[in-house]
C-alpha positions as CSV (number, residue, x, y, z in Angstrom):
1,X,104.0,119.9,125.4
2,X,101.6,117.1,123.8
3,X,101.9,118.4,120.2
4,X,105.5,119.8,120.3
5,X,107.1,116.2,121.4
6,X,104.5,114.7,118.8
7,X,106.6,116.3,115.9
8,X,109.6,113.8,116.8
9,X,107.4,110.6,115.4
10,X,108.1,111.8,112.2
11,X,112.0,111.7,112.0
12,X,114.0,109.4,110.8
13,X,116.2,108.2,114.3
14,X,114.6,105.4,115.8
15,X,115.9,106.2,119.0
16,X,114.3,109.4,118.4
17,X,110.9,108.2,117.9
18,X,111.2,105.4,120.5
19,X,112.1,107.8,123.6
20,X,109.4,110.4,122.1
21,X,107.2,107.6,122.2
22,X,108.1,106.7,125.8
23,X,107.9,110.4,126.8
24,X,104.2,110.6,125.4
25,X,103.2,107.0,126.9
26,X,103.8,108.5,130.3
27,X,101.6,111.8,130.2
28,X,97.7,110.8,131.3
29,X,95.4,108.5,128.6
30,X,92.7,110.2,126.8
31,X,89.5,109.3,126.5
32,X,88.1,108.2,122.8
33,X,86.2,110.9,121.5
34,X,82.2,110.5,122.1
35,X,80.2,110.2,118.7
36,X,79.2,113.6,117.8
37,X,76.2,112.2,116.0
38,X,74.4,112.1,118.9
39,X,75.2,115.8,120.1
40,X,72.1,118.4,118.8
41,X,74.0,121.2,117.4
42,X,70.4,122.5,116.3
43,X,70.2,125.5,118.5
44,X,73.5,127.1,117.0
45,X,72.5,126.7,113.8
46,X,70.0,129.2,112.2
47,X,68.9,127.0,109.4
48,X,66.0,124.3,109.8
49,X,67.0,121.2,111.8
50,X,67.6,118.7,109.6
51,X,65.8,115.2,109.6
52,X,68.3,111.6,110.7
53,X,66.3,108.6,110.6
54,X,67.0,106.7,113.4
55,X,68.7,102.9,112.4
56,X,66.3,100.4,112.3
57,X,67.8,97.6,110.9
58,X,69.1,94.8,113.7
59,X,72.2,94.5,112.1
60,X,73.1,98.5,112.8
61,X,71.9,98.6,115.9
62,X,74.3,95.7,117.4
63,X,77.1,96.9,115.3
64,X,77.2,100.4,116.1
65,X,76.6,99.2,120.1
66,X,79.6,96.6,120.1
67,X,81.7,99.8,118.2
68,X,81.0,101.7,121.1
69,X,81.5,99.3,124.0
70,X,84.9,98.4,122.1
71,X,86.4,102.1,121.8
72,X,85.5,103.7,124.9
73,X,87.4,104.6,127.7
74,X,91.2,105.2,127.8
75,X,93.2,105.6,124.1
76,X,96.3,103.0,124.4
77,X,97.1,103.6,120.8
78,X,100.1,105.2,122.2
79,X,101.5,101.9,124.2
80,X,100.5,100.5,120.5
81,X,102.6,102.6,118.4
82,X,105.7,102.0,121.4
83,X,104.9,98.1,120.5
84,X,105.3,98.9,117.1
85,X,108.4,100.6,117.4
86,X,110.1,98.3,119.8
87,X,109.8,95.6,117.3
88,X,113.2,94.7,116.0
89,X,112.6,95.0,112.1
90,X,113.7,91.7,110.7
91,X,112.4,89.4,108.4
92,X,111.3,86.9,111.8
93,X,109.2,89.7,112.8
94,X,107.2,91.1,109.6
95,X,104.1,89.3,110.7
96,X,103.9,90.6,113.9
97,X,105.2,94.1,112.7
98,X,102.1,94.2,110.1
99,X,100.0,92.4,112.7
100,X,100.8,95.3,115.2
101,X,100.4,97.8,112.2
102,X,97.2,96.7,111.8
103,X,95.8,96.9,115.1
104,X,96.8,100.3,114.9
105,X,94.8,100.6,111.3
106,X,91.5,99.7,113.2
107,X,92.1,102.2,115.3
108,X,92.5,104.8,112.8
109,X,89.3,103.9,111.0
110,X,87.1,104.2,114.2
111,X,87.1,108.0,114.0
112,X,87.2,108.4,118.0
113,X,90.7,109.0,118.2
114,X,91.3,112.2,120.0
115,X,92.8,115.0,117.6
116,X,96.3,114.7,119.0
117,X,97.0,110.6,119.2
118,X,95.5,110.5,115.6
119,X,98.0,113.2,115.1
120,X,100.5,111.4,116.6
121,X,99.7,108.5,114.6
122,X,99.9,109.8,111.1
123,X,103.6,111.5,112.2
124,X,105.0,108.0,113.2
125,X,103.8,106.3,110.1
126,X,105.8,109.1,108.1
127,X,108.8,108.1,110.6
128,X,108.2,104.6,109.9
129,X,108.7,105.4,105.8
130,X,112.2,105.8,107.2
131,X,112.9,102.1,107.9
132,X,114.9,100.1,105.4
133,X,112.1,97.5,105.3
134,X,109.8,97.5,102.6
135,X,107.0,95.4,104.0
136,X,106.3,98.1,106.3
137,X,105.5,100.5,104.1
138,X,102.2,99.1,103.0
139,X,101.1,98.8,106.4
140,X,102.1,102.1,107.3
141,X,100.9,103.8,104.3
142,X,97.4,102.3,105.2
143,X,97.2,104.0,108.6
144,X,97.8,106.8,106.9
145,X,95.1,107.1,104.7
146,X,92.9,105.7,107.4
């Protein structure tokens, strides 16, 4: 029912998207996706194992432990796309529009969205293409290609 409602992000009828969007924001929050890195896929496989160094470096250690503590748990990039859309789209708001838009770019680009919100994601950027405002385009294009 996930994927079928998803499919509405993409139109161009706001209400459309924003009672999709409230539709989808009531059905259970998934969890971020685990990083598969760690999984050992070894067994399946009928080739040699192959050899990861393990980080060594300070600096990627911390990083990749404040990446984790930040993205785990419950997705709300759902509540964050209904922000996004709930925004009137006026020129008072662009900053908090590509603020919003944003937020939403960061978490595109951590890889742990589950398959359907990152889904869902790229189809409301497409919708937001729609909107007769030209500063979101940018913004949404980025999420996009994130």
């Amino acid at each position: 029912m996930f994927h079928t409602l998803a499919s509405n992000l993409a139109e161009s009828n706001h209400f459309m998207r924003m009672y999709t969007l409230e539709i989808l924001d009531s059905f259970p929050k998934r969890p971020f996706v685990t990083d598969h890195a760690d999984i050992d896929l070894a067994d399946d496989l009928e080739e040699e194992p192959s050899y990861r160094p393990k980080p060594t470096g300070k600096g990627s250690k911390s990083t990749g432990d404040s990446n984790n503590l930040s993205f785990s748990g419950s997705c709300d990039i759902i509540s964050l796309l209904k922000g996004v859309e709930s925004t009137p789209v006026t020129l008072a708001n662009e900053r908090k529009l590509t603020t919003q838009l944003s937020r939403v770019e960061v978490y595109a680009r951590t890889g742990k969205l589950p398959i359907a919100y990152a889904e869902s994601t790229t189809l409301h950027m497409l919708g937001l293409l729609h909107v007769k405002f030209a500063p979101v385009w940018p913004a949404a294009v980025r999420v996009i290609v994130a």
